[in-house]
N, C-alpha and C positions, 0 to 999 in steps of 0.2 A: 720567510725564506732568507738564509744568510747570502750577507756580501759576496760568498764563496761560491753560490748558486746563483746567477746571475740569468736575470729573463731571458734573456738574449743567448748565453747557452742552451738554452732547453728549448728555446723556439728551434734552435737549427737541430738539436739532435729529436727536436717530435717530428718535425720535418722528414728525418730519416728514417725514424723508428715509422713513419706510417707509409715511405716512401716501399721499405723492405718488406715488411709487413704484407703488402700489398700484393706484390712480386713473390715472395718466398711461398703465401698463402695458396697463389693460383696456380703456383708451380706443382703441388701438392694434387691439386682435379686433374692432372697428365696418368694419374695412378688411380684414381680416386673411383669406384664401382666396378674396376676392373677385373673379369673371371679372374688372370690369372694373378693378381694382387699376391704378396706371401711375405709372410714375416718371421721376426724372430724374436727370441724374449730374453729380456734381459737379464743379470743377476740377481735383480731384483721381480724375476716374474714376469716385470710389465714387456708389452711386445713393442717392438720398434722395426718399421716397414723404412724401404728405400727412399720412400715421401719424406719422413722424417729425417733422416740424415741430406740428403739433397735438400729441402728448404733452411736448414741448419749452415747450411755450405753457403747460399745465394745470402745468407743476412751476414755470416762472418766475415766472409769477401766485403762486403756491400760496408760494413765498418769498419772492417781497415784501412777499407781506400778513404774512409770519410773522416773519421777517427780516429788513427792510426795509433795514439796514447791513451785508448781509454783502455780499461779491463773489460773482458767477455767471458762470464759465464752461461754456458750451453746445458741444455739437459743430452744433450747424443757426444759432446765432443769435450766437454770440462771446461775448467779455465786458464784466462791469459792473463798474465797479472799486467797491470796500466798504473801511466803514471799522473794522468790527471786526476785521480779521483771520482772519476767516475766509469761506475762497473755497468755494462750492458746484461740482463738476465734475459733469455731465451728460452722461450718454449717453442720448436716450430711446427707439431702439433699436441694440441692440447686436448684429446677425446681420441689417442690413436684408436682405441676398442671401438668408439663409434665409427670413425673413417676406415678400418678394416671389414664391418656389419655392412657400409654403405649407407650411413646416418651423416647427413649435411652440416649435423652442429657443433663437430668440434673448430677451432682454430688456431690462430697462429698469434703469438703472445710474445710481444717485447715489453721490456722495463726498463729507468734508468736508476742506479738506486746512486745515494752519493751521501757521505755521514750517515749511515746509517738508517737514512730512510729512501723509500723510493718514490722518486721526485715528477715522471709520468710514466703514463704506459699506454700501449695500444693493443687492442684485441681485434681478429681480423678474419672474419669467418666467413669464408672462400664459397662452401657451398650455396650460402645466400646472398653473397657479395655485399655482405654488411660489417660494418667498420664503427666502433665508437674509443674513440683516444680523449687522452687527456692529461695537460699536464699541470704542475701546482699555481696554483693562482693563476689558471685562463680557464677554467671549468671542463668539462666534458661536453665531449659532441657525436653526435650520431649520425653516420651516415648508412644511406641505403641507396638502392640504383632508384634512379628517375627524379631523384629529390633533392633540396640543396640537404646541408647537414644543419641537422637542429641543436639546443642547447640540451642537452642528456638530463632528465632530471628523476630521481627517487619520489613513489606516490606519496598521498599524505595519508594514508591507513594506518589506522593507530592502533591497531590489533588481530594477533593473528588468524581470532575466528573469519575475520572479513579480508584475507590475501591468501594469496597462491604461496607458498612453501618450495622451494626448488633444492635437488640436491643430484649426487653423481651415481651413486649405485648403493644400496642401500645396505648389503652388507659390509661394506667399509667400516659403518659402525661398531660391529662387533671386532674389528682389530684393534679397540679401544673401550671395548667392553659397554658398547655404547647403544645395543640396537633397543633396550629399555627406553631412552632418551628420547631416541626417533618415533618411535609409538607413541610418546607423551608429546612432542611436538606437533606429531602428523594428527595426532586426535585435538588439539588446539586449533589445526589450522582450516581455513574453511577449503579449500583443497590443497594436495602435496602431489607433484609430479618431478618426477626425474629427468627431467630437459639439463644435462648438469654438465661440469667441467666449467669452460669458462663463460659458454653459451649462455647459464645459468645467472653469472655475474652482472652480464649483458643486461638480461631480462630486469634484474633488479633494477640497475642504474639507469634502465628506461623507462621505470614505471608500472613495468606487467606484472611484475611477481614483490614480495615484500621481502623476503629473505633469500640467500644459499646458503647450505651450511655442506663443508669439509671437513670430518670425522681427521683425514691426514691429510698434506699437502708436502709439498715439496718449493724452495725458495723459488724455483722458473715457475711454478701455478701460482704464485701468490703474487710474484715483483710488479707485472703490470695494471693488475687489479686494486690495491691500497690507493694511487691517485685515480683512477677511474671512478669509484665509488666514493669517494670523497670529494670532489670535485663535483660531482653530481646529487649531492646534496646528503649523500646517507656515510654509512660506517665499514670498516674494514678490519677486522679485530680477529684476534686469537678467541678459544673456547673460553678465556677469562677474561675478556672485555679489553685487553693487550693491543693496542693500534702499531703492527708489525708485520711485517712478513716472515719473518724469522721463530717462528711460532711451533712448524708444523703442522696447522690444522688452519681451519679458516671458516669467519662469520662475513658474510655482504647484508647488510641489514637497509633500509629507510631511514634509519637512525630511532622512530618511533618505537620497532618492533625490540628491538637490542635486548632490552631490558627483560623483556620477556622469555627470551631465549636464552639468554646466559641464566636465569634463574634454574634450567634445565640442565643447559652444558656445563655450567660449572660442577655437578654432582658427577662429573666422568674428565678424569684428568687424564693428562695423558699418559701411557706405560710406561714406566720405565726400560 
């Protein structure tokens, strides 16, 4: 960690990344399996519900007042340019297609990113009221209701005949000419299920599942995930072994399995 990055920085903004987090997520169930739920889609397709923009609202409030010089990148509202150097990345729901179905496993995802890498993040998944943050050099931790929070840690499965495979929707692949890949993966793996988005990440960095893997990504799906899974003992890497967020696409590995799996994704780059 550079001089520039200072423990004690990042203790006070995990503080609020899991403070927000928290509050923005649950804000989110006031909408959440409701008939008359409705949305809209955006230029790009994807759909974005009232939930999303209101938990978007409660985290940028929630860092200005706390923050007031940092930079805030949003996936609903863009960005504010800051002058400390450090950028806030936002997703305030991450699975809206699953929270529109009325599937419990999307969440609400903050990052802090600062030179270039992103230095914690917290994921905070409202309909099971489970929470694992973590920032650089203080590990990952997991919480759940009833329980204190544990130390997050990546299995020790050293192959993907013997782990669970996780990912978000499996034609995503083919927007990268990729669903060849996923069939050579999913036939490697000793099961593949679609528990995906950031829920997915979750599972890795506790030990259930050995990979996810993200055909594309967007920099707010990736910003709080890179310390969460590193900090928890495994990897966070682009489709070419890249430890970034700025990629595009995204690997959460054990660290064991990596190898294995880029031997695969590397043969599907991404489009121009």
């Amino acid at each position: 960690m550079s001089m520039s990055t200072s423990q004690t920085d990042l203790e006070k903004r995990l503080e609020t990344a899991r403070r927000l987090a928290r509050v923005a997520g649950k804000s989110t169930l006031e909408h959440f399996q409701r008939a008359d739920l409705a949305f809209e889609k955006k230029e790009d397709e994807s759909p974005v519900t009232v939930a999303d923009q209101n938990a978007e609202k409660i985290i940028r409030q929630g860092l200005k007042e706390a923050f007031p010089n940092d930079g805030i990148i949003g996936e609903e509202f863009g960005s504010e340019e800051g002058t400390t150097g450090y950028n806030w990345i936002v997703d305030p729901i991450d699975g809206t297609k699953a929270f529109i179905a009325g599937v419990p496993l999307f969440g609400t995802m903050i990052g802090v990113e600062k030179d270039g890498k992103s230095r914690l993040g917290v994921v905070y998944i409202p309909g099971l009221d489970e929470m694992i943050s973590a920032a650089e050099g203080q590990g990952a931790w997991y919480e759940k209701p009833g329980h204190d929070p544990v130390k997050a840690q990546v299995n020790k499965t050293a192959s993907l005949k013997d782990g669970v495979m996780v990912t978000s929707q499996v034609s995503t692949f083919n927007k990268r000419n990729a669903v060849q890949g996923f069939l050579e993966l999913e036939e490697r793996s000793f099961v593949t299920r679609t528990w995906g988005d950031c829920f997915g990440y979750m599972l890795v960095a506790t030990g259930r599942a050995v990979c996810m893997i993200d055909p594309m990504m967007s920099i707010w799906d990736a910003a709080a995930l890179q310390p969460i899974m590193e900090e928890a003992g495994g990897t966070f890497t682009s489709w070419t072994g890249e430890s970034t967020i700025y990629s595009g696409d995204g690997i959460g590995t054990n660290g064991l399995v990596l190898e294995e799996i880029l031997e695969v994704c590397r043969k599907y780059p991404m489009p121009k």
